[in-house]
C-alpha positions in Angstrom: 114.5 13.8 129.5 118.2 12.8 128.6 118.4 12.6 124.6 120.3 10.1 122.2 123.7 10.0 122.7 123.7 12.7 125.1 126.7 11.0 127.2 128.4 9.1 124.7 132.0 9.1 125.2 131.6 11.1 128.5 134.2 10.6 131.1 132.5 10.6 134.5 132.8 9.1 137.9 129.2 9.5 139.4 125.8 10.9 137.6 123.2 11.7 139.7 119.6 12.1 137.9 117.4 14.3 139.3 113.7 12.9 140.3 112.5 15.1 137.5 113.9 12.9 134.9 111.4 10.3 133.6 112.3 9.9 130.5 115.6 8.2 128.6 116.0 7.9 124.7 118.1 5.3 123.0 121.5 4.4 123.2 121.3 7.6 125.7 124.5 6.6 127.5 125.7 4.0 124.7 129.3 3.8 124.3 129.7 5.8 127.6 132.5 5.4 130.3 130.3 6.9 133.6 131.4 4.8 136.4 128.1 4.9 138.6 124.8 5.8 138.0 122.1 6.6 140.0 118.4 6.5 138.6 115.5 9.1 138.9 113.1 7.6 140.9 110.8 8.5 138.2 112.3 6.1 135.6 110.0 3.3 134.7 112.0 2.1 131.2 115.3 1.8 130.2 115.1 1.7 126.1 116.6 -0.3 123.6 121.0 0.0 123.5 120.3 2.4 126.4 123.8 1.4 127.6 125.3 -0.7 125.0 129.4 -0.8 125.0 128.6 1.2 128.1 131.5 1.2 130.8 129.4 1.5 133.8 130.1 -0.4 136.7 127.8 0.1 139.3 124.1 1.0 138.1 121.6 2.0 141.5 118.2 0.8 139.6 114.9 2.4 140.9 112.0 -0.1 142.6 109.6 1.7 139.7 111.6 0.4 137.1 109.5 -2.0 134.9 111.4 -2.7 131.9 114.9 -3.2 130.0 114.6 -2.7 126.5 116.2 -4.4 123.4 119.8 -5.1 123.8 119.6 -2.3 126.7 123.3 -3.2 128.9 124.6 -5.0 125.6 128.4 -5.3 125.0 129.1 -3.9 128.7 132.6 -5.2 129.7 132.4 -3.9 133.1 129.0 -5.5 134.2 129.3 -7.9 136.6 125.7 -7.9 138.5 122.9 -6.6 138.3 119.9 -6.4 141.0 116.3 -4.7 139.6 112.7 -5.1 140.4 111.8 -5.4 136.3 109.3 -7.2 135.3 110.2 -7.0 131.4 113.8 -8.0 129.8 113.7 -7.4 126.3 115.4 -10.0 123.9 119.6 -9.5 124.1 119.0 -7.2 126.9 122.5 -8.7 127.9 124.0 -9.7 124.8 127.9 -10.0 124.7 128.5 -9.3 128.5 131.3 -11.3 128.9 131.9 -10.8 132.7 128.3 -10.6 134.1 128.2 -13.5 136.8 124.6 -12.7 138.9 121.2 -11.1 137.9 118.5 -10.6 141.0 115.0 -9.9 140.3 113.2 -8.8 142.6 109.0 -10.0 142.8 107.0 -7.9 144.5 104.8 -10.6 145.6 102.2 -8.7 147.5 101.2 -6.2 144.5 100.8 -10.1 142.7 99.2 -12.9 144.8 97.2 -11.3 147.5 
């Protein structure tokens, strides 16, 4: 589990979460300045202002990821794509990004029409 605010303000170049974590609060990494990130396998939600004013980069999303919540990558500066297999993008989920240029969702058509 990674708690509210547990990163905010943090400095770092690369965070790597273990497969145990399966669980993220809100605004967990909010107002954070962690240049990569690479998911738990085991995350299936990213909650509301999980990264807002967040100054992440590059974010490695999980195939089980489902769902963005609320306002989840609102006010990131930095974010400039994003490529995910969610199904679920809660309202704002990308409020205020000024430079984001490309979002690629991915259907997993097989689990759907056959």
């Amino acid at each position: 589990e990674i708690y509210e605010e547990a990163f905010k303000n943090q400095n770092i170049h690369t965070l790597v979460m273990a497969d145990t974590v399966y669980w993220i609060h809100e605004k967990a990494f909010a107002e954070s300045n962690i240049e990569n990130i690479v998911f738990s396998k085991s995350i299936a939600k990213l909650p509301s202002f999980a990264f807002k004013k967040a100054k992440t980069k590059v974010y490695n999303l999980p195939e089980k990821l489902k769902d963005f919540g609320y306002g989840c990558f609102s006010e990131n500066d930095v974010l400039k794509s994003v490529t995910t297999y969610v199904e679920t993008i809660g309202k704002y989920a990308f409020d205020k990004c000024k430079n984001l240029k490309n979002i690629k969702v991915i259907l997993n058509l097989l689990d759907t029409c056959w």
